[in-house]
C-alpha positions as CSV (number, residue, x, y, z in Angstrom):
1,X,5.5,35.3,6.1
2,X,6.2,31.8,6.9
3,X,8.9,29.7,5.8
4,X,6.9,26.4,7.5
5,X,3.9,27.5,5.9
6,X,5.8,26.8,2.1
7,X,7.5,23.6,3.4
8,X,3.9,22.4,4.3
9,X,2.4,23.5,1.5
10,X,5.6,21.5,-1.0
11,X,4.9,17.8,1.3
12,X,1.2,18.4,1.2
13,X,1.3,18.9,-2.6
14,X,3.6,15.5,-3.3
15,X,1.8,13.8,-1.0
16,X,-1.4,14.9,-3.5
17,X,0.7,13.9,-6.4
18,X,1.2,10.8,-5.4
19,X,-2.6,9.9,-4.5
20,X,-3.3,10.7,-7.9
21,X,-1.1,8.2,-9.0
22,X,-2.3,5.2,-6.1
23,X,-5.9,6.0,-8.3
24,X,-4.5,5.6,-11.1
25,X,-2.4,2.7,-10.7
26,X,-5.6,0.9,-9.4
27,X,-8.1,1.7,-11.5
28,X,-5.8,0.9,-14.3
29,X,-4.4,-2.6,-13.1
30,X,-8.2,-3.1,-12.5
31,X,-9.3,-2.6,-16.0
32,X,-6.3,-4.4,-17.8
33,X,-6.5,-7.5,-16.1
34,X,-10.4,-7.4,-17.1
35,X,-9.9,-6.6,-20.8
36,X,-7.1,-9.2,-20.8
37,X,-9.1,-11.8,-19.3
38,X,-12.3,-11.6,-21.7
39,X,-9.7,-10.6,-24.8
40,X,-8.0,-13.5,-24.3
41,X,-10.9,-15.9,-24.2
42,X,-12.3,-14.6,-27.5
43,X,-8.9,-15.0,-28.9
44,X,-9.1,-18.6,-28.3
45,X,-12.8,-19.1,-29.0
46,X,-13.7,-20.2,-25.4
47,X,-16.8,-18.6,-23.6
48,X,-16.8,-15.4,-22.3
49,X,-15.3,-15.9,-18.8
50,X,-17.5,-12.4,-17.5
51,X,-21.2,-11.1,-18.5
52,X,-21.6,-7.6,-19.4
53,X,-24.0,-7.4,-16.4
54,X,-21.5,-9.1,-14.1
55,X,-18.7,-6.2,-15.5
56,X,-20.8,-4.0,-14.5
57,X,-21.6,-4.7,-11.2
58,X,-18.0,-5.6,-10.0
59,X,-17.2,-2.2,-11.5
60,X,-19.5,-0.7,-9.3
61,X,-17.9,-2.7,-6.4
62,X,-14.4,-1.8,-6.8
63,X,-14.1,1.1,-8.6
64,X,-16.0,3.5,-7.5
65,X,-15.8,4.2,-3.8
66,X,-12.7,2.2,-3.2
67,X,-10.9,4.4,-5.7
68,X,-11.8,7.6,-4.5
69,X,-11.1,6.6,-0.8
70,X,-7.5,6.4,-2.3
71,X,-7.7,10.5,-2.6
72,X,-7.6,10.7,0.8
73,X,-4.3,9.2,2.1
74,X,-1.9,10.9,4.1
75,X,0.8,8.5,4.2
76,X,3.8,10.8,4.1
77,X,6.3,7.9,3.3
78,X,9.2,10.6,3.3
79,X,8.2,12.7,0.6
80,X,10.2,15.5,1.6
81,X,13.8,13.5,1.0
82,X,12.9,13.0,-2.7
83,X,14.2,15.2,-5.4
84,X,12.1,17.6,-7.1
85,X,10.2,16.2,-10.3
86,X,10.7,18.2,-13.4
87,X,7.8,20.0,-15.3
88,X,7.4,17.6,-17.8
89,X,7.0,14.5,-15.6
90,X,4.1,12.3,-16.8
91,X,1.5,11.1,-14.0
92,X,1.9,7.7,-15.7
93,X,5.4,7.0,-15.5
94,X,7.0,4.4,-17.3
95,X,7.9,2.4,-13.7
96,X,4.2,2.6,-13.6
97,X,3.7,0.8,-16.9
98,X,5.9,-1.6,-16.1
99,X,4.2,-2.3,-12.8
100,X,0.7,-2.1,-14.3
101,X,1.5,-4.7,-17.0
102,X,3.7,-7.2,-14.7
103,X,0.4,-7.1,-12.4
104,X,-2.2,-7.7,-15.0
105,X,0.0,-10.1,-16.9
106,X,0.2,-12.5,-13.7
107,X,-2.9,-12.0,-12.6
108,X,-5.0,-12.8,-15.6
109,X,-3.2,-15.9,-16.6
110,X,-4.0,-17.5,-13.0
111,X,-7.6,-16.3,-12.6
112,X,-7.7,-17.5,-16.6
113,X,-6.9,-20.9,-15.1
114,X,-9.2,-20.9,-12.1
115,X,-12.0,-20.3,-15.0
116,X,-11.1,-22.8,-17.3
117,X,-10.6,-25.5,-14.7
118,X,-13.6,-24.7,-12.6
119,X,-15.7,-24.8,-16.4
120,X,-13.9,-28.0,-17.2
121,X,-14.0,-30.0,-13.9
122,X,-17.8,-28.6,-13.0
123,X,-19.4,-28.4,-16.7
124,X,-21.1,-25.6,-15.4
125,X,-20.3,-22.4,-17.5
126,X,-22.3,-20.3,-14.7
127,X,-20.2,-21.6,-11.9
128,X,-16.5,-21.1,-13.4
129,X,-18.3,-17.2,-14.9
130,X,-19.1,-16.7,-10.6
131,X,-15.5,-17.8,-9.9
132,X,-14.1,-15.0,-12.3
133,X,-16.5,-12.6,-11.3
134,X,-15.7,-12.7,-7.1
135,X,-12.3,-12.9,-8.3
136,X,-12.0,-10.1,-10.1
137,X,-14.1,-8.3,-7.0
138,X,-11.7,-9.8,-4.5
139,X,-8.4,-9.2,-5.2
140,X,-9.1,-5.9,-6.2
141,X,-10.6,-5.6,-2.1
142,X,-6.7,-7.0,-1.2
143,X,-4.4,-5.3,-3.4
144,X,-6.4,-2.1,-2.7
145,X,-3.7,-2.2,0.5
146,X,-0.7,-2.2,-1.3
147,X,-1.3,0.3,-3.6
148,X,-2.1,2.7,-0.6
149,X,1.7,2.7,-0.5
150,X,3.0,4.3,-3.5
151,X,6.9,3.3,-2.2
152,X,5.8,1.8,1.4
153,X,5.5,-1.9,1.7
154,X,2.1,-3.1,3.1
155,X,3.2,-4.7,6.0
156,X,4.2,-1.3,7.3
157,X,0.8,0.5,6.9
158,X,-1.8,0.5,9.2
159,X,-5.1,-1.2,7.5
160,X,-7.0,0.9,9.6
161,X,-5.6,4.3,9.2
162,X,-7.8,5.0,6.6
163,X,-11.7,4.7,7.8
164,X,-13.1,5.8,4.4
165,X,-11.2,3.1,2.4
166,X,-12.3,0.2,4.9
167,X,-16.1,1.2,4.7
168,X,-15.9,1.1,1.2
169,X,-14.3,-1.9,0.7
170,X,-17.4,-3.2,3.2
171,X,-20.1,-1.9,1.0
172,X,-18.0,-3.5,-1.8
173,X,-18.2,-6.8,-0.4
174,X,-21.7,-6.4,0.3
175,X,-22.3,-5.8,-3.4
176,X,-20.6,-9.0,-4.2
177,X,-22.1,-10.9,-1.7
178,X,-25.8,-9.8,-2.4
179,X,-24.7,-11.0,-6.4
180,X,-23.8,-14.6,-5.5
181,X,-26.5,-15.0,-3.1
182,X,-29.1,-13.5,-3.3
183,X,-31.5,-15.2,-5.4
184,X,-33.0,-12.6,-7.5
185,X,-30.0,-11.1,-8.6
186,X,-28.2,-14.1,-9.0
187,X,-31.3,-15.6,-11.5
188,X,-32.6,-12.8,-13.1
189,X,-30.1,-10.2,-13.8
190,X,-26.1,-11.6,-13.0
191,X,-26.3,-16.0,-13.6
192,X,-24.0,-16.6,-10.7
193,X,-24.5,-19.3,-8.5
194,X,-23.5,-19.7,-4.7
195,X,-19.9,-20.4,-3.9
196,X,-19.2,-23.0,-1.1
197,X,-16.6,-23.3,0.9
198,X,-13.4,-24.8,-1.4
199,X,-14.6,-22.1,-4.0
200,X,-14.1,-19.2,-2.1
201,X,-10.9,-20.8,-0.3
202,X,-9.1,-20.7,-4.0
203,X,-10.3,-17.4,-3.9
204,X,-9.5,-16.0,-0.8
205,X,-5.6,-17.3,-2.0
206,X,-6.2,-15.9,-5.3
207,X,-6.9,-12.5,-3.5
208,X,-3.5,-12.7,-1.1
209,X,-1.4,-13.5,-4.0
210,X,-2.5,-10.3,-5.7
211,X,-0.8,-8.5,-2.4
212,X,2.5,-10.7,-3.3
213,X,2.6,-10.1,-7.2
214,X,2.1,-6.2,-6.8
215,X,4.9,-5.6,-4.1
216,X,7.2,-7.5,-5.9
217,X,6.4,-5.2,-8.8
218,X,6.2,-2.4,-6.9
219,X,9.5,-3.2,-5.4
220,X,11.6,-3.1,-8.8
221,X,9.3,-0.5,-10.4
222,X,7.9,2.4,-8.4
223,X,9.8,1.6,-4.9
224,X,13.4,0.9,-6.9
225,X,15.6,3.0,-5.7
226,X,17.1,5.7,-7.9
């Protein structure tokens, strides 16, 4: 008896809609750029640049809580000015495909190169497998941000609005950290090694340009205007 009751009931179902698709879009550009990365190596008969341990535990990292933090959004970013979908809209739109496959296609050929030239220039298979492991862990920690915006650029989101997503991100971190250095894990169960400092300033840079190559996708995919 209502009518603010249905209005609030139509923005607070789109704005569910479109959480679905943030965890979709990120646990998908996730996985691609991981199958791409180890595909490609076996393609060209180079060692596997990731363990099936180290898969593991970065999966645990980044796709677990981070992910489901995503759920609970409530950016708006003007839902209610957008046209109705129709009834046979897929949740994986094809701007979605596009932006999932510019992402990962980027992506994996520069972290591809950080693991062949740390393998090459270091001779130490272990050390260039640890720089594609954090990688991968990494970015995912930065570009988590921009995908909290289905349409809104980052730079217009507050990275604290969200409590949930920032403590998981921490306890991801801590998972990564605890793999490079801590010395029982790092022996007996993932063969990483420590990361100094130039190591994990590539990295660091690896991670921000994630931010960049998804907004500019996201700008001419999912945020184009129609």
């Amino acid at each position: 008896n209502n009518f603010h009751t249905i209005i609030e009931a139509v923005r607070r179902g789109r704005i569910i809609f479109n959480n679905i698709r943030k965890v979709i879009l990120y646990l998908l550009t996730d996985a691609s750029t991981s199958m791409t990365l180890v595909g490609g190596s076996v393609l060209l008969g180079l060692p596997l640049p990731l363990l099936p341990a180290q898969i593991l535990w970065i999966k645990l990292a980044e796709s677990s809580l981070p992910a489901m933090a995503l759920a609970f959004e409530e950016i708006d970013e003007g839902v209610m000015k957008e046209r109705p979908r129709k009834k046979d809209d897929p949740v994986l739109s094809v701007p979605m495909k596009y932006l999932i496959i510019f992402y990962a296609f980027i992506m994996d050929i520069v972290l591809f190169v950080l693991f062949y030239y740390f393998w090459k220039t270091s001779n130490n298979i272990d050390l260039a497998r640890t720089i594609a492991f954090v990688g991968l862990g990494i970015n995912a920690f930065f570009y988590v941000f921009a995908v909290r915006g289905y349409k809104t650029p980052v730079y217009k989101i507050n990275p604290f609005s969200n409590l949930f997503l920032v403590l998981a991100l921490f306890f991801g971190l801590t998972i990564v950290l605890v793999a490079v250095y801590v010395p029982f894990f790092n022996n007996n169960i993932l063969n990483t090694v420590p990361l100094g400092m130039v190591e994990w300033t590539v990295l660091v840079s690896y991670a921000i340009l994630s931010i960049v190559v998804y907004e500019i996708g996201k700008r001419f995919t999912i945020a184009k205007p129609r």
